[in-house]
N, C-alpha and C positions, 0 to 999 in steps of 0.2 A: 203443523207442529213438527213433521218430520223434517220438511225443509230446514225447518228453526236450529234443528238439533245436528245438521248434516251441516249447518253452516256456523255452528258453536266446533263442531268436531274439528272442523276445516282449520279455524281460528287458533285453537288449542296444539293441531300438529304443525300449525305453522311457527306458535312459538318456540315450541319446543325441539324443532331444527336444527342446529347445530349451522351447518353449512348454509340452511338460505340468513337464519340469524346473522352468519360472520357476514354475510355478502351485502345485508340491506343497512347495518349499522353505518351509521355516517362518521365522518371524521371527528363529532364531536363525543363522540362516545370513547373516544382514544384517551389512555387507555385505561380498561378497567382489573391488569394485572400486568407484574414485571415486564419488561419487555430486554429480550437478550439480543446482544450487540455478539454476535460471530467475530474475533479477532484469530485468522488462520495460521498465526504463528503464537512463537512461546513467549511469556513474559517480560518484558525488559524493554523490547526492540520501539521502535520509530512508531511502527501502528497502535503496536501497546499503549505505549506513552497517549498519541492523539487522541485512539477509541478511549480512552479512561477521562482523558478532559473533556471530550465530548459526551461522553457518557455522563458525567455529573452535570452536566445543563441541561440537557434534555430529559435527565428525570425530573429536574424540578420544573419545567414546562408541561412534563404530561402528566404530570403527580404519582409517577410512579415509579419506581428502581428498575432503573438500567444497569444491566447485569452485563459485565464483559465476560466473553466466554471463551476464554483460550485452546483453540483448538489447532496448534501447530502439527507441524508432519507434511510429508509431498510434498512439501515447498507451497504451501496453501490451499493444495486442493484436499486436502478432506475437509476444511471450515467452509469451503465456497460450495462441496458436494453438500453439503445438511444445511446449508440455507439454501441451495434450488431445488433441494427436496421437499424443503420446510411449508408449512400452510402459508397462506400469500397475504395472511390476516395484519401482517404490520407488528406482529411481535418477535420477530426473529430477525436481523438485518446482521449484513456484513458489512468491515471496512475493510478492505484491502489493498493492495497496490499495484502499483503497472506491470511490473512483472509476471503478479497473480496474472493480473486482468488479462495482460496483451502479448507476453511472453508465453506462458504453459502451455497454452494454446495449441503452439509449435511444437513444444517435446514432449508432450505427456498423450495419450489417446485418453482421454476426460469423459467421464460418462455425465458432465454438462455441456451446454454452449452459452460460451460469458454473457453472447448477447441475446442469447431466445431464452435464457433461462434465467433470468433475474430483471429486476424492475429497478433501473435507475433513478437515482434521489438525488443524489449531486457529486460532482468533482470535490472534493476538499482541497487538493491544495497541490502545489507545486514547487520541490525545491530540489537545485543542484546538490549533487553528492561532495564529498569534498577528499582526496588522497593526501592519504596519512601512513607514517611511518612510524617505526619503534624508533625511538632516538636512540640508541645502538646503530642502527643502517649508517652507510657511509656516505649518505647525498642529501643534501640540504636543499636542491631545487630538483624540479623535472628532468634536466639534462642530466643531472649528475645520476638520477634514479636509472634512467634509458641507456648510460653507459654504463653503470653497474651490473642493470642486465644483462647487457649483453657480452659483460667482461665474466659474467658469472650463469651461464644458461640454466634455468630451471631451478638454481640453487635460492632464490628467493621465491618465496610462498606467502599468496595474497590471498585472503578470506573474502567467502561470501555468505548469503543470507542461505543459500543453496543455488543449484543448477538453473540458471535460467534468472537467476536477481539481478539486482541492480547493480551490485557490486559484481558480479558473475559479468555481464553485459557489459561493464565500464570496462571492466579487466581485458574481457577480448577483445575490445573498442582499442583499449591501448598498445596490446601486443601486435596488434594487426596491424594498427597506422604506423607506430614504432620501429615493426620490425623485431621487436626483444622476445624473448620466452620467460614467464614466469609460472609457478606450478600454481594451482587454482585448489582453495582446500575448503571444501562446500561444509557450512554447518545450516543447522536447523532454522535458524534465524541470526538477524545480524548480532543480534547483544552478545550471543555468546566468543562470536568473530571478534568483535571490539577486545572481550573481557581476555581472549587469546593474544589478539595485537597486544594492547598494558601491560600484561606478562612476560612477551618477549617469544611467545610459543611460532608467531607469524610475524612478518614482516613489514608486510604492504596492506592495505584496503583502499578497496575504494567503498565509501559509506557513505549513509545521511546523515545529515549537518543536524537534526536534531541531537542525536545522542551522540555525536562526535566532536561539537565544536565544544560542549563542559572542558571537555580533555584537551583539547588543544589550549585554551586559556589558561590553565594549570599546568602548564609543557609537560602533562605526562606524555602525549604525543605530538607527533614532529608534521603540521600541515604542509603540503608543497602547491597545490594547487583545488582549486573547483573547479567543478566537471560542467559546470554552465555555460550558457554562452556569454555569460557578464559577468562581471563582477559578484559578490554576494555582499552585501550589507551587511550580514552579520560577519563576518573575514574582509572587512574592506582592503585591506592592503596584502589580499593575498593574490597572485593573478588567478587565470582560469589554466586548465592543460593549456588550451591552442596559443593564449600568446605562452605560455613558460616553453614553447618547445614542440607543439604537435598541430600543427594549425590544421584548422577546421573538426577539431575534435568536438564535442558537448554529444552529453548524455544530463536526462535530471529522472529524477523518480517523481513521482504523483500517487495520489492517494483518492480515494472515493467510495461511497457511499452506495449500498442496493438492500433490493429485499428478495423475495423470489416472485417470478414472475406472474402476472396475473392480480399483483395490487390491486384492488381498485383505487380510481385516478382521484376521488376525494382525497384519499387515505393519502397517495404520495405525494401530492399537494400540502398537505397538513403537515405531513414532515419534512416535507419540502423548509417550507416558512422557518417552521421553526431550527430548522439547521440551519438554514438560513442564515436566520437573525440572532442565534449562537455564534456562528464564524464571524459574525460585526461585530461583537461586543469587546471594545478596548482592549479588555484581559488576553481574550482570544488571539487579536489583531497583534497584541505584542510579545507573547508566545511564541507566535508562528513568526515572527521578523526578528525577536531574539536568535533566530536560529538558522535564518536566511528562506525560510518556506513563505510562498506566496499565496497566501487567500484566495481560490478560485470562486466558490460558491456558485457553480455553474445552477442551471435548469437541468431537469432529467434530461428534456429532450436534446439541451447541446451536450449531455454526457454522455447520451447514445452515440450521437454523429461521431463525437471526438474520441470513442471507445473503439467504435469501428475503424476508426483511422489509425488508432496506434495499435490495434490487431494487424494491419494490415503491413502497416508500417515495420513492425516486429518480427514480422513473419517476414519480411525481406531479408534484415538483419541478422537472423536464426541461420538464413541459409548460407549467407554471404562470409561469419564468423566458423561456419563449420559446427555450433553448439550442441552436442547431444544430451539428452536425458540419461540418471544414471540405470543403471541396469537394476533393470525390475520397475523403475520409477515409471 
């Protein structure tokens, strides 16, 4: 009898666990409450935009509201710090981008590491930036832009996402190959840079072709090239920097998916698929070619290898542009 009761007792703290409960649940039990999407910058921008359409398919896959959680500042590391702090249960995930991922790395002393401290899910997607000017500016191609430069030192001001983005990284890509100086004016994220550029407050950017090419189509601003190494579909008849004028230039942003580390492998499996098979769905497929991004949908594990490579890679380029973090940053 005692045994009987020593092994009811057993049974009863076993359910009532917390922690081995989160650890023995299977994938199909996902999920059985909200689950929040960490987007580490402010509203408006590139990831915003993505995380919110993806966020609307994957709730109705797991029956439950996916919650975008804007958590801008640092240039993304306070969203990426509270999802590799966060419990590993599959309800908290980050999108971020290569800059977060592969760039900060270099300038910030981080109290994560991108790669021992989150659980990769998948690449989402890949697309060249595209340099755009206030049509006020006096240059209508790349050449004209790189003699304006450098007929005018520092006097032109290009936005970026902040220190260390995409547009931060394009910009030094181009004054360095160039030769020009232009003054670099770091915001919070890109949307606010763009809504700067429209106004007439900055001159230059270099940005993502999501929330850049609307504006180019309505000539509120003035495209001169993509930062790819091809062409873009969505700007077919625009060139890239390297033929308009800088040859062997290309820079592209990328974008991907984690959780914090220690998922179990059910689990990122399961959201694996179904991101998956979200980034296939027609709508998805022409969203992202509307706007020149390319459908990656890697495996965790080639977003691991391929994380580690443009960490590495970034880290070369950090040192080679001279890039610093701002002070306190």
């Amino acid at each position: 009898m005692k045994f009987q009761l020593h092994q009811i007792a057993c049974v009863i703290a076993l359910a009532l666990s917390p922690a081995v409960n989160a650890q023995t649940k299977g994938p199909g039990d996902y999920a059985s409450k909200p689950v929040r999407l960490v987007v580490p910058f402010v509203p408006g921008g590139p990831t915003d935009i993505q995380g919110r359409m993806l966020a609307e398919k994957l709730g109705q896959r797991v029956g439950q509201q996916v919650i975008v959680d804007n958590r801008g500042g640092a240039n993304g590391n306070i969203g990426m710090e509270i999802v590799a702090r966060a419990p590993a249960d599959g309800y908290t995930l980050v999108i971020a981008t290569v800059g977060t991922w592969a760039v900060n790395p270099h300038l910030y002393n981080l109290p994560f590491d991108v790669v021992k401290d989150f659980s990769p899910i998948t690449q989402v997607s890949t697309s060249p930036g595209v340099l755009v000017v206030h049509p006020t500016v006096q240059a209508k191609t790349v050449k004209e832009l790189i003699a304006l430069a450098k007929e005018k030192p520092g006097q032109l001001n290009y936005g970026s996402s902040g220190i260390g983005g995409f547009g931060h990284i394009s910009g030094e890509l181009f004054t360095l190959m160039t030769g020009t100086k232009m003054t670099h004016i770091p915001y919070k994220s890109s949307a606010p840079s763009l809504t700067d550029l429209i106004s007439g407050q900055i001159q230059v950017l270099f940005n993502n072709m999501i929330s850049t090419t609307p504006h180019v189509k309505t000539n509120r601003l003035r495209a001169l090239a993509t930062t790819g190494a091809r062409r873009s579909p969505a700007l077919p008849d625009l060139p890239t920097v390297a033929e308009a004028g800088v040859p062997g230039y290309e820079n592209s942003s990328w974008s991907a998916i984690a959780g914090p580390a220690g998922m179990p492998r059910p689990l990122v499996a399961r959201l694996h698929k179904d991101l998956v098979e979200i980034l296939k769905m027609p709508d998805i497929q022409q969203k992202h070619a509307e706007v020149g991004a390319e459908v990656i949908a890697s495996t965790p594990e080639q977003f691991h290898v391929y994380l580690k490579t443009e960490v590495n890679k970034f880290g070369k380029l950090v040192k080679a542009t001279g890039i610093k973090a701002a002070a306190g940053g």
